[in-house]
Kinemage of the C-alpha trace (Angstrom):
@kinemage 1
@onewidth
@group {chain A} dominant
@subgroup {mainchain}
@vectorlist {calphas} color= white
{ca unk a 1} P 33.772 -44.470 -11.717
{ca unk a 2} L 30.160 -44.353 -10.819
{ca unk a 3} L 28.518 -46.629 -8.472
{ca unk a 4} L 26.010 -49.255 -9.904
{ca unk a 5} L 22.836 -49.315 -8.000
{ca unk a 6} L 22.303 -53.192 -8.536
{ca unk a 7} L 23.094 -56.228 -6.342
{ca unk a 8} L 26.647 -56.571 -7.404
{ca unk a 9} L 27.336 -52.214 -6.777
{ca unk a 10} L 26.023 -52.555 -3.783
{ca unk a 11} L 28.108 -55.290 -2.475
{ca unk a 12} L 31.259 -53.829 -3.941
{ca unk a 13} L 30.620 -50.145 -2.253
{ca unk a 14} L 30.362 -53.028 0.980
{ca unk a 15} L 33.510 -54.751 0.126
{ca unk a 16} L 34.867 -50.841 -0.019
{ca unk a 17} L 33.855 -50.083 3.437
{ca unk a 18} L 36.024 -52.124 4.935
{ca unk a 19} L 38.501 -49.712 6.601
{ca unk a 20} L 41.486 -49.601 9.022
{ca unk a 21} L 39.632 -48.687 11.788
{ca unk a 22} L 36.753 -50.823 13.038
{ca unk a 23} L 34.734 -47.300 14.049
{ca unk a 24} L 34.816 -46.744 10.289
{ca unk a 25} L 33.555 -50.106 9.207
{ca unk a 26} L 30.469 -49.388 11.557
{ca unk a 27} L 29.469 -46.276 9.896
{ca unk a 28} L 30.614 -46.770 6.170
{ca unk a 29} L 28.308 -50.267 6.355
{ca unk a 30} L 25.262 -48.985 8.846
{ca unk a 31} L 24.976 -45.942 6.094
{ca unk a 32} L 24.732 -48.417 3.241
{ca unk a 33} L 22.632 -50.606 4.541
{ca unk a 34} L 20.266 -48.320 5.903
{ca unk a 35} L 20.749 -45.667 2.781
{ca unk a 36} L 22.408 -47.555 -0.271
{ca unk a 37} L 19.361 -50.076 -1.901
{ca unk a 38} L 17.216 -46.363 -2.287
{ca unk a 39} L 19.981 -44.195 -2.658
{ca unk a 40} L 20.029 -42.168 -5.764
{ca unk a 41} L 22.898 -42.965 -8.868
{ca unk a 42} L 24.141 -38.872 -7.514
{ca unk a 43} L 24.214 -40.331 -3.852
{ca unk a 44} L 26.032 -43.540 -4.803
{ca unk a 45} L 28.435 -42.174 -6.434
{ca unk a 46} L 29.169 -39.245 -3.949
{ca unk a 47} L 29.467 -42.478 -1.765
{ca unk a 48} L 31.817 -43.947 -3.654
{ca unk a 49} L 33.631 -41.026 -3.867
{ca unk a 50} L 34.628 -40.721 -0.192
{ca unk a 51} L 35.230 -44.475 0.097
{ca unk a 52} L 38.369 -43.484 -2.223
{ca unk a 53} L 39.547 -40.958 0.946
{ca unk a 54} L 42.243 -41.586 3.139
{ca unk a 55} L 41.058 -42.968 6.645
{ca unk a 56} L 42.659 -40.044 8.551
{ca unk a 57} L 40.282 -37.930 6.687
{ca unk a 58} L 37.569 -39.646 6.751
{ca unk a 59} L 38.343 -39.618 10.406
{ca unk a 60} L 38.199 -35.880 10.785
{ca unk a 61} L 35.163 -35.482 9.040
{ca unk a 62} L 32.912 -38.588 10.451
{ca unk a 63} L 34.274 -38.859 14.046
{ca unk a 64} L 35.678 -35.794 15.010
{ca unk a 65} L 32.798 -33.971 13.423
{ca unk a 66} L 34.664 -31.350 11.282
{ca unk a 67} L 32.225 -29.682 8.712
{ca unk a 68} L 33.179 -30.450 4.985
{ca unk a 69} L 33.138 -27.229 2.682
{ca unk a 70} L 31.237 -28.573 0.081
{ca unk a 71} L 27.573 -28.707 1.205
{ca unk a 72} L 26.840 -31.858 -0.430
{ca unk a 73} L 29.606 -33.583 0.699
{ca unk a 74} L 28.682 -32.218 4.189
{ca unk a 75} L 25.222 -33.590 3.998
{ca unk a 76} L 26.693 -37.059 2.864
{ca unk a 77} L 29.219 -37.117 5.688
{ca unk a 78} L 26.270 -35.746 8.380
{ca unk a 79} L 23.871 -38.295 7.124
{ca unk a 80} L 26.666 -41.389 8.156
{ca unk a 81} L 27.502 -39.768 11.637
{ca unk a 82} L 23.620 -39.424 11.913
{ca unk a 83} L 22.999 -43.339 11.292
């Protein structure tokens, strides 16, 4: 599924933030905001693609810090702990 770059994608990938853990919320929605209305279709969708992750991974990757193998994915996930 890739992530529509309009109005109603953006509020959807919002709606999708919305996570178990209130630390999560904070850094799924500060990263859209800040990143998603000039995001690229690619970064969108590579957004949209880790909103489909469990939280406990999500977890190890945007609060504990733990480097993703895949570069983009690491840049992504560095970007959100950096907002």
């Amino acid at each position: 599924m890739s992530a529509d770059t309009g109005k109603a994608g953006l509020g959807r990938l919002r709606w999708m933030c919305r996570r178990g853990m209130r630390e999560l919320d904070v850094l799924l929605e500060r990263w859209l905001a800040q990143h998603g209305p000039m995001a690229t279709a690619e970064e969108l969708a590579r957004f949209e693609a880790l909103l489909q992750w469990q939280d406990p991974d999500l977890v190890r990757y945007l609060i504990a810090g733990e480097i993703h193998a895949d570069s983009d994915l690491a840049a992504l996930l560095q970007s959100i702990r950096g907002v």
